[in-house]
N, CA, C and O of each residue as an XYZ file, in Angstrom:
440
protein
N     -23.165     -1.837    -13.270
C     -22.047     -1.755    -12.357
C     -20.767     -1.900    -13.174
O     -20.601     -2.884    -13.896
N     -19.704     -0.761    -13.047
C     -18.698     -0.647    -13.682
C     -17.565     -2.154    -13.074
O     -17.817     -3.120    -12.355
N     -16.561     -1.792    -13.649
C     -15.436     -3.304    -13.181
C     -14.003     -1.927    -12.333
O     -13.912     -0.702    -12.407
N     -13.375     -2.726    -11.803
C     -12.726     -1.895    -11.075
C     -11.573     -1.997    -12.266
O     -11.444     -3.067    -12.861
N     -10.729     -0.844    -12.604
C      -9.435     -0.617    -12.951
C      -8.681     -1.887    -12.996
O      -8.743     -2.614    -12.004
N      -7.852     -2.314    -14.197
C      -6.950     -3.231    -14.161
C      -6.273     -2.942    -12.946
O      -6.595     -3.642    -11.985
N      -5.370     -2.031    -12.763
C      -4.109     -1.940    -11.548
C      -4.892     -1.448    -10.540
O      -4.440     -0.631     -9.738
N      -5.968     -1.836    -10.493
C      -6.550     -1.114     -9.298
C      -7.759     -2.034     -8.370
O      -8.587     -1.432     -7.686
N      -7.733     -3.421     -8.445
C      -8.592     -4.255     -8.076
C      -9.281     -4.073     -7.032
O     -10.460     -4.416     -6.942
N      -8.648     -3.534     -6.156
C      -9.779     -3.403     -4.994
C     -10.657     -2.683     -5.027
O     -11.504     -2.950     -4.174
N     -11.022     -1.299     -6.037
C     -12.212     -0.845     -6.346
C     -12.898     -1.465     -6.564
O     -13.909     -0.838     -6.879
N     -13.143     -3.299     -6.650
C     -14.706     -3.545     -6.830
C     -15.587     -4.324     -6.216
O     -16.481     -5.056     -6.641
N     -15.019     -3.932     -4.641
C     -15.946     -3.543     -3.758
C     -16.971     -2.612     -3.485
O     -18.162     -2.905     -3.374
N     -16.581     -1.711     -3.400
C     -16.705      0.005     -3.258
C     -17.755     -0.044     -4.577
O     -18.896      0.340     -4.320
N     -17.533     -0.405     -5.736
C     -17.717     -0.016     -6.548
C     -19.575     -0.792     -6.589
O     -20.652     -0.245     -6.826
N     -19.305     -1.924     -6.318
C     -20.891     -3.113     -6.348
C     -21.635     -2.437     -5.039
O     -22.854     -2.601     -4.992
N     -21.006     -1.686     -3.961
C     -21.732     -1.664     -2.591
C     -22.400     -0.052     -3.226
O     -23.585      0.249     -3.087
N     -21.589      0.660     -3.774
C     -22.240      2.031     -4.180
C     -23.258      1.585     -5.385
O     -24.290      2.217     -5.160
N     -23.438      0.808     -6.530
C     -23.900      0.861     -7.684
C     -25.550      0.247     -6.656
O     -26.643      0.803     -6.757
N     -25.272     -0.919     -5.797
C     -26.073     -1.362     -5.433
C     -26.906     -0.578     -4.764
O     -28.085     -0.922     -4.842
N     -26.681      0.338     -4.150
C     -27.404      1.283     -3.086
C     -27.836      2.128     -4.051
O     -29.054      2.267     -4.159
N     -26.938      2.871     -4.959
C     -28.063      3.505     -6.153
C     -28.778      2.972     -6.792
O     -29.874      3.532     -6.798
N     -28.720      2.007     -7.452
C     -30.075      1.159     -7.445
C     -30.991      0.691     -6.823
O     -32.097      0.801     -7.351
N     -30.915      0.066     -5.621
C     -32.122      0.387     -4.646
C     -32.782      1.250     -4.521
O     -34.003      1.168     -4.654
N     -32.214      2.226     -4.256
C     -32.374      3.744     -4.238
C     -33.323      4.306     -5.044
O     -34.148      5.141     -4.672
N     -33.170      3.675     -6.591
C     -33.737      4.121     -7.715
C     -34.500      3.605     -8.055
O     -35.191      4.120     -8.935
N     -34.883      2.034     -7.459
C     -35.542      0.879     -8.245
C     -35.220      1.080     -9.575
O     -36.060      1.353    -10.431
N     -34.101      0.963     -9.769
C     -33.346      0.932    -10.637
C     -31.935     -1.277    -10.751
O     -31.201     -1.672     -9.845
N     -32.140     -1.895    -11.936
C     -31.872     -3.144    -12.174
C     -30.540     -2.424    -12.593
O     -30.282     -1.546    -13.416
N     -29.479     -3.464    -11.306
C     -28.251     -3.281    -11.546
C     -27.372     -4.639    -12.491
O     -27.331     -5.854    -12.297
N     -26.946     -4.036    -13.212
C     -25.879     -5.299    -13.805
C     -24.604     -5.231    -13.161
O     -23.817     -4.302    -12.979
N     -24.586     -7.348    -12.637
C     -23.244     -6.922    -11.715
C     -21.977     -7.162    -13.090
O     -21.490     -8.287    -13.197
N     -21.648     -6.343    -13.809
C     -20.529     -6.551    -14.645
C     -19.322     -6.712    -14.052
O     -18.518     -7.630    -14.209
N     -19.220     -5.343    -13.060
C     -17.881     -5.436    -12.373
C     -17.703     -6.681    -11.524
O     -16.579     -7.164    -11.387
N     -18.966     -7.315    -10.843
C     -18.462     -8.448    -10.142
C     -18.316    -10.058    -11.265
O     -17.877    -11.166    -10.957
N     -18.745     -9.680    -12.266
C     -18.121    -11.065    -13.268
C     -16.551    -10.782    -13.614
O     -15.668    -11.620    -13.797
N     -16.462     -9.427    -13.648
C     -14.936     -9.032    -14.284
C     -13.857     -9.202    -13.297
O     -12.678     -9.274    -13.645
N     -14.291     -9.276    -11.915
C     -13.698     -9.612    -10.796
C     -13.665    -11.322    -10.619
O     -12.638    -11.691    -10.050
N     -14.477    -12.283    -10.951
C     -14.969    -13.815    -10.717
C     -13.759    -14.096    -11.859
O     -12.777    -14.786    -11.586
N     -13.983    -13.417    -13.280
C     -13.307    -14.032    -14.328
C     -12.144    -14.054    -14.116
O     -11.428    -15.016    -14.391
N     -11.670    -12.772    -13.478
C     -10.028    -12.975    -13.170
C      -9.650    -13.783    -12.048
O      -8.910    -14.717    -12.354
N      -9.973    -13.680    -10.727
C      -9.850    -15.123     -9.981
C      -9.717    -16.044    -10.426
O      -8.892    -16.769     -9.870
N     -10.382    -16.564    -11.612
C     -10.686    -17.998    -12.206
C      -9.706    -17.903    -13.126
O      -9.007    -18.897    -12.931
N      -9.205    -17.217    -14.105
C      -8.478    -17.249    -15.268
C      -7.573    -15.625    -15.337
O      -7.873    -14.902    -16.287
N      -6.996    -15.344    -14.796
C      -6.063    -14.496    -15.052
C      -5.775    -14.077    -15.913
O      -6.007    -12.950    -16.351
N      -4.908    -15.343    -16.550
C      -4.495    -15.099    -17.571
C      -5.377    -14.618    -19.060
O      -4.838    -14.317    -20.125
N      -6.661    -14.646    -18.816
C      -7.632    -14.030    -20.255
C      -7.494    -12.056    -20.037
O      -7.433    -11.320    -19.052
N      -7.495    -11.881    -21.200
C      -7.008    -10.138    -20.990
C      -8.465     -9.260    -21.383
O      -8.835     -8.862    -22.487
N      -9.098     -9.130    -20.099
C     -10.379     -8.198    -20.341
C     -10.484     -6.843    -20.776
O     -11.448     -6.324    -21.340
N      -9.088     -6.175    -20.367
C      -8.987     -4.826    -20.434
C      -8.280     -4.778    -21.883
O      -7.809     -5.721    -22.517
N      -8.356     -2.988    -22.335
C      -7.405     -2.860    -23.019
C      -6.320     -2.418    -22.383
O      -6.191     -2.419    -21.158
N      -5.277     -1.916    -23.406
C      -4.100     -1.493    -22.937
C      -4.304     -0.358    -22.094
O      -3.356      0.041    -21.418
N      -5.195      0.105    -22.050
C      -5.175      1.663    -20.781
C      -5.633      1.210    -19.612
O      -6.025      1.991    -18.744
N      -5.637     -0.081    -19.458
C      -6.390     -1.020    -18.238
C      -7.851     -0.290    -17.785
O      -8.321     -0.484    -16.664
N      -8.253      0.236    -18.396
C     -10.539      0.994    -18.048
C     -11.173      0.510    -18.643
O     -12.190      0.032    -18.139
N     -10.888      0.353    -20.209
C     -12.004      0.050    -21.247
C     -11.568     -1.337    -21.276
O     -10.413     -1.635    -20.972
N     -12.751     -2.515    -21.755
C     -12.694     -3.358    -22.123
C     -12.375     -3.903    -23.486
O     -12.833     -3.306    -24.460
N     -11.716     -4.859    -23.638
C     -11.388     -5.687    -24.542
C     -12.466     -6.439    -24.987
O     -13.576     -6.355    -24.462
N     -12.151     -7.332    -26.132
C     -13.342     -7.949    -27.066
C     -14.066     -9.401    -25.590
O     -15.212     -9.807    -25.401
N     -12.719     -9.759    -24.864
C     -13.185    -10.347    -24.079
C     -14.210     -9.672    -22.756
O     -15.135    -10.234    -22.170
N     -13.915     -8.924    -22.649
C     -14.538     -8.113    -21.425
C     -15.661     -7.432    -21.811
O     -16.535     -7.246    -20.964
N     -15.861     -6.867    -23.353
C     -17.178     -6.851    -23.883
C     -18.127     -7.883    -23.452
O     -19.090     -7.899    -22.685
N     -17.379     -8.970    -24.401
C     -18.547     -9.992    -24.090
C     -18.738    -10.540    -23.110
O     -19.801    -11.127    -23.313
N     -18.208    -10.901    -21.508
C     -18.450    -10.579    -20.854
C     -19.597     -9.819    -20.055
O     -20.499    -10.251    -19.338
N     -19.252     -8.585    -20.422
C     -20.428     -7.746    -19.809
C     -21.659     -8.032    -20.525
O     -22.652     -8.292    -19.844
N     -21.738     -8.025    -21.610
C     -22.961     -8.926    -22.410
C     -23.475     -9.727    -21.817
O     -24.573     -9.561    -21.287
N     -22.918    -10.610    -21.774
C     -23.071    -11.861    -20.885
C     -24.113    -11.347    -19.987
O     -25.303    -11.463    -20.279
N     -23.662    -10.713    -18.771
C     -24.532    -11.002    -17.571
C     -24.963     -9.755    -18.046
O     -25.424     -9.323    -16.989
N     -25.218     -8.537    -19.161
C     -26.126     -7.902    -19.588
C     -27.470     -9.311    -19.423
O     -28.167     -9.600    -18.451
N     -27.415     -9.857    -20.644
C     -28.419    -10.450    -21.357
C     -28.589    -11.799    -19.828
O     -29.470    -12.626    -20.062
N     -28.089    -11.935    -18.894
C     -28.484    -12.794    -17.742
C     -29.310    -12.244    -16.996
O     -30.347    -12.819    -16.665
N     -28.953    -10.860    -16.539
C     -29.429     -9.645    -16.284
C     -31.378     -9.421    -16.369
O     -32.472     -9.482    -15.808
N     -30.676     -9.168    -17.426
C     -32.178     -8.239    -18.113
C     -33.146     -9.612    -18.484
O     -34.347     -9.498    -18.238
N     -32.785    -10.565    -18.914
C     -33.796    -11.729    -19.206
C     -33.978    -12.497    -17.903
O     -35.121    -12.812    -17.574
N     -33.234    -12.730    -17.354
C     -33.203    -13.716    -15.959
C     -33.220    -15.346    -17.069
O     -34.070    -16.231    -16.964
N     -32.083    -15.347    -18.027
C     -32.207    -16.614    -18.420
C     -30.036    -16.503    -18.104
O     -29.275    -15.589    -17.787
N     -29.832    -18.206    -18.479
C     -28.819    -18.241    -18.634
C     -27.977    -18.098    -20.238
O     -28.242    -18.649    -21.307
N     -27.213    -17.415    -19.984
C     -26.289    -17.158    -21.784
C     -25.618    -18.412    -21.624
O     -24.828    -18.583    -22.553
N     -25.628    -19.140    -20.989
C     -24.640    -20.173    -21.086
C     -25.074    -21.128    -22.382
O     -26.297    -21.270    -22.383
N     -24.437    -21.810    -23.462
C     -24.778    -22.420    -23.910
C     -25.356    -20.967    -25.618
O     -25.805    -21.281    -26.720
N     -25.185    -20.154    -25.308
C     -25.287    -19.544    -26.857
C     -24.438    -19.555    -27.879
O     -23.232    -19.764    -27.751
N     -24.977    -19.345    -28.880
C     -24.060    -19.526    -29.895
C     -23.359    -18.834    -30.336
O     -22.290    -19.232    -30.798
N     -23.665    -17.752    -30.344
C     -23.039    -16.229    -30.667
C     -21.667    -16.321    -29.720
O     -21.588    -16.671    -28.543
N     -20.994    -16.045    -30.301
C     -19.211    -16.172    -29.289
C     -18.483    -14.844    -29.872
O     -17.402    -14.493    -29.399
N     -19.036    -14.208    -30.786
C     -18.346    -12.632    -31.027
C     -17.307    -13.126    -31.918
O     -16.997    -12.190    -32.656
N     -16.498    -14.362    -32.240
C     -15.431    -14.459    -33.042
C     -14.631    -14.900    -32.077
O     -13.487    -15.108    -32.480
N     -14.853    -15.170    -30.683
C     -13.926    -15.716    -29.762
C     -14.246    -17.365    -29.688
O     -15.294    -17.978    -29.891
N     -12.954    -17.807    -29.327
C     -12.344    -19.541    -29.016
C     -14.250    -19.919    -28.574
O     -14.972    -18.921    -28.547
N     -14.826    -21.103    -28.309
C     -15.847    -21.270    -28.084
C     -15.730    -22.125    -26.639
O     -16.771    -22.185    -25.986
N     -14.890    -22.593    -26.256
C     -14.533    -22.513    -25.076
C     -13.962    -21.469    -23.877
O     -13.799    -21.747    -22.689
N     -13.733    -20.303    -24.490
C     -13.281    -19.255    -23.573
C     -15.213    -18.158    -23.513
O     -15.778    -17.335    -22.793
N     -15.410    -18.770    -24.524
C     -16.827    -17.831    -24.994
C     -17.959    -18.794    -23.423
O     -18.570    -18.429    -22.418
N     -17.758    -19.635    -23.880
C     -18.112    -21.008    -22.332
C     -18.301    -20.312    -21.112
O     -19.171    -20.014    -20.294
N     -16.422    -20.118    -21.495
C     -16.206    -19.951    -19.533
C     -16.683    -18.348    -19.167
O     -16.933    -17.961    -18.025
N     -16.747    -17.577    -20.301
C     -17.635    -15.905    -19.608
C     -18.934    -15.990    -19.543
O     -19.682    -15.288    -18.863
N     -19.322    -17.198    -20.535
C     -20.990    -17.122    -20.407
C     -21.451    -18.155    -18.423
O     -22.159    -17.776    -17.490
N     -20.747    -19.250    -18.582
C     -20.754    -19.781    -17.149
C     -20.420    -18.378    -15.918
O     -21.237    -17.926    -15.116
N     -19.294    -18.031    -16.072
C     -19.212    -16.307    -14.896
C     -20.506    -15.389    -15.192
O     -21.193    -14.830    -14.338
N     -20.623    -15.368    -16.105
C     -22.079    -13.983    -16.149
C     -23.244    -15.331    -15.242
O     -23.492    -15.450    -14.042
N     -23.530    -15.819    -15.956
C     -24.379    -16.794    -14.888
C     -24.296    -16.702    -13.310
O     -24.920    -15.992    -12.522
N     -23.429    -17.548    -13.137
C     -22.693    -17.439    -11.870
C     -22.588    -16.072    -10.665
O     -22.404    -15.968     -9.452
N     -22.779    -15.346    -11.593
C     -22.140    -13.780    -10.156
C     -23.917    -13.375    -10.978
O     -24.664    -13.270    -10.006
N     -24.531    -13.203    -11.929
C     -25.909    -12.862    -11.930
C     -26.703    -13.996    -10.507
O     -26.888    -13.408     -9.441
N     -26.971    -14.981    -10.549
C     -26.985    -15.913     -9.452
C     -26.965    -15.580     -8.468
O     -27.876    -15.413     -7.657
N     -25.424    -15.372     -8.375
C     -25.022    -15.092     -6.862
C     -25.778    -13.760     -6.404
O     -26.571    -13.718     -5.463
N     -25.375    -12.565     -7.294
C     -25.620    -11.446     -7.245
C     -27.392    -10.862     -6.425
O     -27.743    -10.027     -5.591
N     -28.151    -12.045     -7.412
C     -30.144    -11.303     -7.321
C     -30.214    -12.677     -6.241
O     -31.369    -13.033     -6.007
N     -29.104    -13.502     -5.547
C     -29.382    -15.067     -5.048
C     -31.155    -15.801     -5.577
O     -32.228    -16.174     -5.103
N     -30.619    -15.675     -6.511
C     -31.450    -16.898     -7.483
C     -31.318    -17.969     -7.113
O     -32.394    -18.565     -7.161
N     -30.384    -18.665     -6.685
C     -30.579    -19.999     -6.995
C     -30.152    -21.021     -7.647
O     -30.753    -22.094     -7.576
């Protein structure tokens, strides 16, 4: 699941309700990326996921999507890894806690 547009936030609705139905659809395993990239900014604004063309992601928004990639596909938590990409190890924290969190919410795990 893609993340909605920097200037364009409300695509990621639209965006989790369509990815989700094609995956059902497909029995096909959706990654909710766009809904961590949506949690992270609620929570912290101020961290800059995008690049400057506001679509593609930044080193933060990579890892990120990593994140609840590897929450995703293992059904474990990234929280607590070591690998931080070269980022602060407290900001590396708070994306690995959001990929958790909206994976969670997302398959309601638990």
């Amino acid at each position: 699941m893609t993340w909605a547009y920097k200037d364009k936030p409300e695509m990621t609705a639209q965006l989790a309700e369509e990815y989700t139905i094609a995956g059902n659809s497909n029995d096909a395993l959706v990654i909710p990326a766009g809904l961590a990239f949506a949690k992270a900014i609620a929570k912290r604004s101020e961290l800059e996921l995008y690049q400057s063309d506001k679509r593609h992601p930044s080193l933060l928004g990579t890892y990120l999507a990593a994140c609840t990639s590897y929450a995703s596909i293992y059904q474990k938590s990234p929280v607590g890894n070591r690998y931080t990409a070269g980022l602060d190890p407290a900001v590396a924290r708070f994306l690995q806690t959001i990929a958790e969190e909206t994976v969670r919410e997302y398959f309601d795990r638990g």
